[in-house]
C-alpha positions as CSV (number, residue, x, y, z in Angstrom):
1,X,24.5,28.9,4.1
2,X,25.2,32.1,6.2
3,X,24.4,32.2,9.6
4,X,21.2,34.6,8.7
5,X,19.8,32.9,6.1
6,X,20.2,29.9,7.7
7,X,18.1,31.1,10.7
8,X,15.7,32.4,8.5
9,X,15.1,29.3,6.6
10,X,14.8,27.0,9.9
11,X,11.8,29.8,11.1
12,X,10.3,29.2,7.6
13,X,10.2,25.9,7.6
14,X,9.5,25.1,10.9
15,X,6.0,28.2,9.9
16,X,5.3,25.4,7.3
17,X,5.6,22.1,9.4
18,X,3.7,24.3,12.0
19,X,0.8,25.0,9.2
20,X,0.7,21.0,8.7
21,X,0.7,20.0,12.1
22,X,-2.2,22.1,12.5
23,X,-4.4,21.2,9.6
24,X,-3.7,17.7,11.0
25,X,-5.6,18.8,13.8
26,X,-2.6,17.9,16.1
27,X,-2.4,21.9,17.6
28,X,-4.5,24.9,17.9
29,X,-4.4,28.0,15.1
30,X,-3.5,30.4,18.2
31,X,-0.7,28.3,19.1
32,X,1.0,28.4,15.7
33,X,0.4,32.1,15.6
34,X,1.7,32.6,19.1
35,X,4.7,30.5,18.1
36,X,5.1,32.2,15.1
37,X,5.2,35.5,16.9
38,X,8.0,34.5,19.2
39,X,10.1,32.9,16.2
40,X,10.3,36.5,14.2
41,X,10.9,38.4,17.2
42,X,14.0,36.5,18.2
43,X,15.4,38.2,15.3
44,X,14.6,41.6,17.0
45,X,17.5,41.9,19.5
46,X,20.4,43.0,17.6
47,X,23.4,42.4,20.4
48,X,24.0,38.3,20.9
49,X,25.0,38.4,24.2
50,X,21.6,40.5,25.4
51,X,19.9,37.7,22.8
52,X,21.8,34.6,25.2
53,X,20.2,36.2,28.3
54,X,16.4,36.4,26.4
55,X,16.6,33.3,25.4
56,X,17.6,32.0,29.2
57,X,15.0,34.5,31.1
58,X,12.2,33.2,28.3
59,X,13.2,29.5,29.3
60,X,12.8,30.3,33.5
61,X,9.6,31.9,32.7
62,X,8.7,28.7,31.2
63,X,9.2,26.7,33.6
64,X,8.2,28.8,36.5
65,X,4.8,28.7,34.0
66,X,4.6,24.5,34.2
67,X,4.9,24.6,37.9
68,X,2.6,27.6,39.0
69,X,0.8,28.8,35.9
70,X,-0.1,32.6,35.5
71,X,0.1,33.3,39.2
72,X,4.0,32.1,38.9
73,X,4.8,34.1,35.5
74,X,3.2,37.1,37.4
75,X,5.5,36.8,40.6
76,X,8.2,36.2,38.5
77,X,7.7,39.3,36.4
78,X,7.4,41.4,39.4
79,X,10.9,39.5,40.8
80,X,12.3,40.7,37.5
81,X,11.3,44.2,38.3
82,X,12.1,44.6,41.7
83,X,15.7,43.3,40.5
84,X,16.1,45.2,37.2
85,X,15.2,48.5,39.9
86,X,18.2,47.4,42.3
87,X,20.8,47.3,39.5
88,X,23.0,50.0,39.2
89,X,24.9,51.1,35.8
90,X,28.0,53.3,36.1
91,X,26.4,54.4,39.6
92,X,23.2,55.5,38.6
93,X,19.7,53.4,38.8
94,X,19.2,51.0,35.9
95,X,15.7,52.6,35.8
96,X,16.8,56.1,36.4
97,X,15.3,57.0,32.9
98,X,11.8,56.0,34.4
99,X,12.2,57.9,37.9
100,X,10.9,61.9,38.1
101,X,13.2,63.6,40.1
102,X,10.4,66.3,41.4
103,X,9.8,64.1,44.5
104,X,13.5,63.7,45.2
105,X,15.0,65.4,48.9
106,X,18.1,65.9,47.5
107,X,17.2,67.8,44.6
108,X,15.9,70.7,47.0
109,X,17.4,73.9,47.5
110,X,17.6,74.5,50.8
């Protein structure tokens, strides 16, 4: 099968075991949902590479998650953050599209 509709069929299938596993009473309706959810939206990112790092940041998250619950995913959210805000692309600030530039010093005619 091609890669895509290979993919595709795995998600649907694993939306069906997922459907008996919980009418066996063996996991919660929210978690199928919440799994489903994260299944389809893999299929979102459309450049591989950027999909490789996802996959890898969703997996640290994860386990940051088993050792120190919500306060860990928090603190590692705002790690990502503060990181994401120290990269620079092609010398400008990662986030630059976020920043005004009213309160900038350097912007000001003197």
């Amino acid at each position: 099968m091609p890669r895509s509709v290979g993919s595709t069929a795995a998600t649907v299938g694993g939306l069906i075991l997922g459907q008996a596993a919980q009418q066996a009473g063996l996991v919660s309706s929210i978690m199928i949902i919440v799994t489903s959810v994260v299944a389809i939206s893999n299929f979102v990112i459309p450049n591989s590479t950027f999909s490789y790092f996802i996959r890898i940041l969703k997996y640290a998250f994860v386990i940051v998650a088993v050792f120190a619950g919500l306060v860990g995913v928090v603190v590692g959210l705002f790690m990502l953050v503060v990181y994401l805000c120290n990269m620079r692309s092609f010398g400008e600030p990662y986030f630059a599209l976020f920043q005004s530039k009213a309160g900038k010093a350097s912007d000001k005619v003197q």
